[in-house]
N, C-alpha and C positions, 0 to 999 in steps of 0.2 A: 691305507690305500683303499679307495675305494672299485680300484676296478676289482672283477669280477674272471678269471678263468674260465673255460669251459671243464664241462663236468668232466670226470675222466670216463668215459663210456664215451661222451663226443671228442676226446683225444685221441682216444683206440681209432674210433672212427676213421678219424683225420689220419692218422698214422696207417691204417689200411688203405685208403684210396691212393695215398699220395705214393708218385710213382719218383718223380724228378724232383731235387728241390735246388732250389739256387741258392747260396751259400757266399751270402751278402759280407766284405773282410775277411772271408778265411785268408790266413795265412801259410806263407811256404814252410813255415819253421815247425821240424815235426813236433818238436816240445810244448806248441803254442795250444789253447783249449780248441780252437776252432777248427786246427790241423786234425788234433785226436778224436772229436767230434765227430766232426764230415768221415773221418778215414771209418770210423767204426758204424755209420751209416750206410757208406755204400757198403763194406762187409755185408750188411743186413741186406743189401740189395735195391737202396736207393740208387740215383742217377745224382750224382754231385758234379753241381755245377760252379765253379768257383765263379766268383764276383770280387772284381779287383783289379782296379787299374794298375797299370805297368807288370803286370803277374800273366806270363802267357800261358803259363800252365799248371794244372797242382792236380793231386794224387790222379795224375795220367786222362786229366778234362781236360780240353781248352778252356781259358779262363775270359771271361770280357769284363773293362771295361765299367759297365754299369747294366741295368737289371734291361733296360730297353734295347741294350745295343744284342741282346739274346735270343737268337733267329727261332724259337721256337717255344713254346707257352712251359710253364713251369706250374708243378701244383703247389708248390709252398715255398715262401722266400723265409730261409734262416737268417737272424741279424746277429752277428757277432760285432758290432759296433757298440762306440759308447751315448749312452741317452741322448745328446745333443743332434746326433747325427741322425734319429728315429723319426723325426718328421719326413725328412727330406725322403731317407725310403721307404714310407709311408705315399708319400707323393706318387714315388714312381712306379712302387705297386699298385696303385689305382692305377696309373697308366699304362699300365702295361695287361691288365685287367687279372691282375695275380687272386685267385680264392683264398688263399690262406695267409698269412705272415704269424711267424715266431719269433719274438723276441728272447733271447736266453736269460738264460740265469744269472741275476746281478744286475740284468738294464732297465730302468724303468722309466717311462712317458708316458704318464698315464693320458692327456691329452691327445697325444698321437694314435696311440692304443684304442680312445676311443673315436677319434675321427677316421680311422682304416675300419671298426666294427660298425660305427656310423654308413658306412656307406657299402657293407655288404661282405666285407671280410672277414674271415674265423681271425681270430687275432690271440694266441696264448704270448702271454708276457712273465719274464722273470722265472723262467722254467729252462731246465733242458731239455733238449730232445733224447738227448743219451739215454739220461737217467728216466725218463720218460717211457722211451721204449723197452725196456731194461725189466719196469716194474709195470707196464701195461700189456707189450706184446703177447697174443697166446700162441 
């Protein structure tokens, strides 16, 4: 793999300013990684925003739809999808003018990865945020 992470000092970073993050397939199912993820984020005092059509609501958010249909700016979209599907939300992070996107742990496009850093967003791929904040937060 050619791509590149950012350093973990500009992770910390990223992990301090971000206040909301939109939480691109979570699912309702609490067993599912994406459920236990997002749930142990907002614990930490994120704003979890589920993303997910036909899902009106999960761990006590309203849920939309898709990243656009989101009446309100988001600092970092989490991807819980699988690689195929990382372009498209790529697409609509620039559209929606999102500064951050994470890919998780396991997905990789390095392609997509580098057309979202291309054009001005932090982009951490094949990482978790759990374990992320876990081993960086002070």
């Amino acid at each position: 793999m050619s791509f590149q992470n950012p350093s973990s000092d500009e992770i910390r970073a990223l992990l301090k300013r971000v206040k909301t993050i939109a939480v691109v397939g979570l699912s309702p199912q609490p067993g599912r990684p994406s459920y236990g993820v997002s749930q142990a984020m907002q614990r930490f005092g994120y704003r979890i925003v589920p993303v997910r059509p036909a899902l009106a609501e999960a761990l006590g958010e309203k849920a939309y739809a898709s990243l656009a249909d989101i009446p309100f700016p988001v600092d970092l979209v989490d991807v819980f999808r699988a690689a195929e599907h990382i372009p498209g939300v790529v697409e609509e992070c620039l559209a929606i003018g999102a500064p951050a996107i994470w890919i998780q742990e396991g997905i990789v496009h390095e392609e997509a990865a580098e057309r979202a850093r291309a054009a001005g967003l932090m982009v951490v791929m094949d990482r978790c945020i759990y374990k992320d904040y876990m081993a960086l937060a002070e």
